[in-house]
C-alpha positions as CSV (number, residue, x, y, z in Angstrom):
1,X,0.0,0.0,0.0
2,X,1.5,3.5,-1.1
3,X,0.5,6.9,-0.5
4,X,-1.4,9.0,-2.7
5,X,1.3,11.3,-3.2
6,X,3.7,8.5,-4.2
7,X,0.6,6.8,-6.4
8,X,0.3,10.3,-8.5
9,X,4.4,10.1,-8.9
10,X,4.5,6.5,-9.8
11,X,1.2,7.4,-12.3
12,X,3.3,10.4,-13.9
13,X,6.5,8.8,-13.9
14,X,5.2,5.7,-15.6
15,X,3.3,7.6,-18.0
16,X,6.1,9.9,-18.9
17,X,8.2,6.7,-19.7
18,X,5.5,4.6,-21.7
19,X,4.5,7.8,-23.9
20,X,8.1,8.3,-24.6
21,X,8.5,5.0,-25.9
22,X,5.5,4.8,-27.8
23,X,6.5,8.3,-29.5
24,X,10.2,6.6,-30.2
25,X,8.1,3.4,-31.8
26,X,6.2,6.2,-34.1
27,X,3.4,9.0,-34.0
28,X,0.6,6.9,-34.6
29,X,1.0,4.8,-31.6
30,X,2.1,7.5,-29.8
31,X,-1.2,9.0,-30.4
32,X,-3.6,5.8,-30.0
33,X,-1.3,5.5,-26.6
34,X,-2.7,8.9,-25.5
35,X,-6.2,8.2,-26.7
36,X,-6.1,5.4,-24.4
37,X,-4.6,7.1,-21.7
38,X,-7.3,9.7,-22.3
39,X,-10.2,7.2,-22.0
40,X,-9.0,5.6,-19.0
41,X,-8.6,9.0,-16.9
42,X,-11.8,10.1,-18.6
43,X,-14.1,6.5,-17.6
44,X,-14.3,7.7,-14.0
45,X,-12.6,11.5,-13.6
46,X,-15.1,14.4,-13.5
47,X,-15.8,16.5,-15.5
48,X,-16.1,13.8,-18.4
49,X,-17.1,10.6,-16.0
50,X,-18.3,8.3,-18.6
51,X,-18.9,5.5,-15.8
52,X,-21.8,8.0,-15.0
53,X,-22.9,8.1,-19.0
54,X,-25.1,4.8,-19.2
55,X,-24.4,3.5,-23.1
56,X,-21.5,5.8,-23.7
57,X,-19.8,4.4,-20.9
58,X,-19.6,0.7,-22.8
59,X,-18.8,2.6,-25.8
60,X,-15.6,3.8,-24.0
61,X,-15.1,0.7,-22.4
62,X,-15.2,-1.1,-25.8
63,X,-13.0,1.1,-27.2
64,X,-10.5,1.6,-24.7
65,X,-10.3,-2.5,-23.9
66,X,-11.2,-3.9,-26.9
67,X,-10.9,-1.7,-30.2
68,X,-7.5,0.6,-29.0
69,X,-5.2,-2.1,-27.8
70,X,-6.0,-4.2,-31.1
71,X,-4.4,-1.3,-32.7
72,X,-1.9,-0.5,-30.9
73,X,-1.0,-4.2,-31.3
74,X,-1.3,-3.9,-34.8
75,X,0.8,-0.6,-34.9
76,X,3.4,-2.2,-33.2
77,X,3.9,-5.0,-35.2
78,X,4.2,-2.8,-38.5
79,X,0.5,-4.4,-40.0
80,X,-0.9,-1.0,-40.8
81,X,0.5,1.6,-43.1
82,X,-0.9,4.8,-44.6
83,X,0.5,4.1,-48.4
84,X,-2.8,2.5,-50.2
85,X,-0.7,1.7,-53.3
86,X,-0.9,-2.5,-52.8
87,X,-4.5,-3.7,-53.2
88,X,-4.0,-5.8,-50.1
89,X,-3.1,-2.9,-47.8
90,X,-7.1,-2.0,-48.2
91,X,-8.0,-5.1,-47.1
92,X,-5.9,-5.6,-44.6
93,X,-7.6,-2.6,-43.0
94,X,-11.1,-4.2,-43.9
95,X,-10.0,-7.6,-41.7
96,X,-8.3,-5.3,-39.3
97,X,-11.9,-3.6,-39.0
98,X,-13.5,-6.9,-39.1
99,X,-12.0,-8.1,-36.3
100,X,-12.1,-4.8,-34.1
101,X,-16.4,-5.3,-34.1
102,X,-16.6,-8.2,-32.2
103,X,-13.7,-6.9,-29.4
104,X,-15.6,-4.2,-28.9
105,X,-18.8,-6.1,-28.4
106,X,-17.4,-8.4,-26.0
107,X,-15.7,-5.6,-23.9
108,X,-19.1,-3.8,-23.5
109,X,-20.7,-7.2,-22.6
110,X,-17.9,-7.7,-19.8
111,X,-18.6,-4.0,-19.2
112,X,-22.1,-5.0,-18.5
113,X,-21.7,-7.9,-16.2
114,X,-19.0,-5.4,-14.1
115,X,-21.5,-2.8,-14.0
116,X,-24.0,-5.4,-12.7
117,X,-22.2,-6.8,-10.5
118,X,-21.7,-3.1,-8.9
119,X,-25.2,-1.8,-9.1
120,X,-26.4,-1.9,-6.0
121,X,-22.7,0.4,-4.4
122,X,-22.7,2.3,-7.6
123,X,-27.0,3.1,-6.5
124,X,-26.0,4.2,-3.2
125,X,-22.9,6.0,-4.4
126,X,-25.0,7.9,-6.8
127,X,-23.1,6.7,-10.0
128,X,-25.7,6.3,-12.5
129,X,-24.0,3.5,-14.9
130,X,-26.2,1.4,-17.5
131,X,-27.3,-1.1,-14.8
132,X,-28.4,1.4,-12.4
133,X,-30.1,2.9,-15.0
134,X,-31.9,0.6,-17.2
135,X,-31.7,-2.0,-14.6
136,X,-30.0,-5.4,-14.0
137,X,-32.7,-7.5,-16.2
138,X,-32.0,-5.3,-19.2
139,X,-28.6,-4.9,-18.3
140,X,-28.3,-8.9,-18.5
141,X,-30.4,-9.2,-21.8
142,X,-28.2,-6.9,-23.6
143,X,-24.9,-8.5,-22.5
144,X,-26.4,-12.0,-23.9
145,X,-27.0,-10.3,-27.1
146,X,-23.8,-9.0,-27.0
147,X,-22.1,-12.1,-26.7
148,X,-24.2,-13.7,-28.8
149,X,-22.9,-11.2,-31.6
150,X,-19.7,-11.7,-30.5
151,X,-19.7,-15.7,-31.4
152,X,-21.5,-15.2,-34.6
153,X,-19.8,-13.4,-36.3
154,X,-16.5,-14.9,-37.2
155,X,-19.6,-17.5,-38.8
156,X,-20.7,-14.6,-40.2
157,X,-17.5,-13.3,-41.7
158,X,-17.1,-17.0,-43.0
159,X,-20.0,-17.5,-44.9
160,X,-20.0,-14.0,-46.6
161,X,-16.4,-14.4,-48.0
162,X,-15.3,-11.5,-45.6
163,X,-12.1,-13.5,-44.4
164,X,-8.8,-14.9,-46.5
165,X,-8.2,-17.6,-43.7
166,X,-10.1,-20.7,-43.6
167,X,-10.6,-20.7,-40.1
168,X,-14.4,-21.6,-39.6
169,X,-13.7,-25.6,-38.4
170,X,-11.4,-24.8,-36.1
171,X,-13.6,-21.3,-35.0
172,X,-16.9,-24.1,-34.1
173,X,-14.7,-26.9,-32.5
174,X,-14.1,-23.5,-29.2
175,X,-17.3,-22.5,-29.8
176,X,-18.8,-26.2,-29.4
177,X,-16.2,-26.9,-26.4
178,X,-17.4,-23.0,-24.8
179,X,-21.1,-23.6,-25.4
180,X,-21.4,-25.5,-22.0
181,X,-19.5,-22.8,-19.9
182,X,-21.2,-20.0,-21.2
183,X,-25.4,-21.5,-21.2
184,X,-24.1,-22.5,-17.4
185,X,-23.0,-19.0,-16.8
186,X,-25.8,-17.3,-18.6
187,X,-28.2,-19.8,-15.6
188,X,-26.4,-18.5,-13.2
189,X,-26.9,-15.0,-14.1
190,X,-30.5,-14.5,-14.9
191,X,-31.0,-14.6,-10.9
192,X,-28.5,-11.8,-10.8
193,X,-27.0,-10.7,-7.6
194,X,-24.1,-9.8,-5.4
195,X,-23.5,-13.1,-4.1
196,X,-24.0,-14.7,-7.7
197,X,-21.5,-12.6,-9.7
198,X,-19.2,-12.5,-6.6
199,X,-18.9,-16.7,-6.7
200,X,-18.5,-16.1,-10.5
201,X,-16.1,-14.0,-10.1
202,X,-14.0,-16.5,-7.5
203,X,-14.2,-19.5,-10.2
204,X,-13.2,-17.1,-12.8
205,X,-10.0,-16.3,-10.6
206,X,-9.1,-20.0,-10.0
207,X,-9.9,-21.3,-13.6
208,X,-9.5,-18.0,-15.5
209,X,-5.5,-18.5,-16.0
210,X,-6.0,-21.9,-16.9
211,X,-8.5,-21.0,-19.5
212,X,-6.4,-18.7,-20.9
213,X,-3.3,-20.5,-21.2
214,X,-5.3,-23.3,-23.2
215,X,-6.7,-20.4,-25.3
216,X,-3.3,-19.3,-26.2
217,X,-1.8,-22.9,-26.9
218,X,-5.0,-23.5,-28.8
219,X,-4.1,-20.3,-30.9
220,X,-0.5,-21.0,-31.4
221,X,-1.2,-24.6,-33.1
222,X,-4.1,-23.3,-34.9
223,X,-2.0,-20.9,-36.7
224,X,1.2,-22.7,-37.0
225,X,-1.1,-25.3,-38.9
226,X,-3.3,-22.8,-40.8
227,X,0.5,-21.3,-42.1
């Protein structure tokens, strides 16, 4: 535990070092950096507060989780150029588009289930986020739609020709292997409640990592053979 005098220096400090960097790496990360940065201060620091803005406050959060740091990725690793003189440098921004849809969609459908998961402190605190405002019921059905968007549309993509890499078989096998996990946690969540999403949250902390780590090794061989 640190002050909050020695919080604000760390907080400058580190941001003086990773702006620099990005800047050194070039000006367009520099500047999706500093939108992000700009997002993250704004999400719960008067006078923007868009934690207290119910639907622009998942916009922001599916932006500055999902959409910005896909970018910035893709920045990074020199995928995205400004010189439209190749054919396929348009349609690399079209997948690079593509993909940035369903991000964002499933970072305002985690959004959601944070925000539900808070509504009865945020009530008493006053902080009028989507859940507090259109309720937890709503909140609920339009984080299953979300998510329901998010899985189909890589199908989606599939079927109308949108993608270069035939990656629908291995897409359904997750899907198929997820399906059980997320109709058990979409049970558990239509009785939403403190205790409910706070148990969630506890099996998501001891399974989460190993999740994740299958996820990536899952990745890895998927594209190794795809290549």
């Amino acid at each position: 535990m640190v002050s909050q005098h020695t919080a604000l220096m760390l907080f400058f400090a580190f941001t003086v070092i990773g702006l620099t960097i990005a800047y050194l790496m070039g000006l367009s990360i520099f500047l999706l950096l500093l939108l992000l940065l700009f997002l993250g201060i704004g999400y719960s620091t008067p006078p923007l507060s868009f934690k207290n803005r119910p639907i622009i406050d998942l916009i922001i959060c599916g932006i500055g989780s999902g959409v910005l740091p896909f970018l910035i990725g893709l920045q990074t690793a020199s995928q995205l150029t400004l010189d439209f003189e190749f054919p396929w440098i348009v349609r690399r921004y079209q997948d690079a588009m593509l993909t940035t849809i369903p991000l964002f969609l499933i970072q305002a459908a985690g959004q959601l289930f944070q925000v539900i998961g808070d509504h009865q402190a945020d009530a008493t605190a006053g902080i009028n986020t989507f859940a507090v405002k259109y309720g937890e019921k709503n909140s609920l059905r339009l984080a299953s739609i979300l998510i329901s968007l998010t899985l189909s549309l890589p199908i989606i993509y599939e079927l109308l020709n949108l993608s270069l890499t035939p990656y629908l078989n291995w897409y359904l096998v997750t899907v198929v292997v997820a399906m059980p996990f997320l109709i058990y946690v979409l049970h558990k969540l239509r009785g939403a409640s403190e205790v409910t999403f706070k148990r969630l949250r506890q099996a998501s902390n001891r399974v989460g990592g190993v999740i994740l780590l299958l996820l990536f090794v899952y990745l890895v061989t998927v594209r190794f053979l795809l290549s």
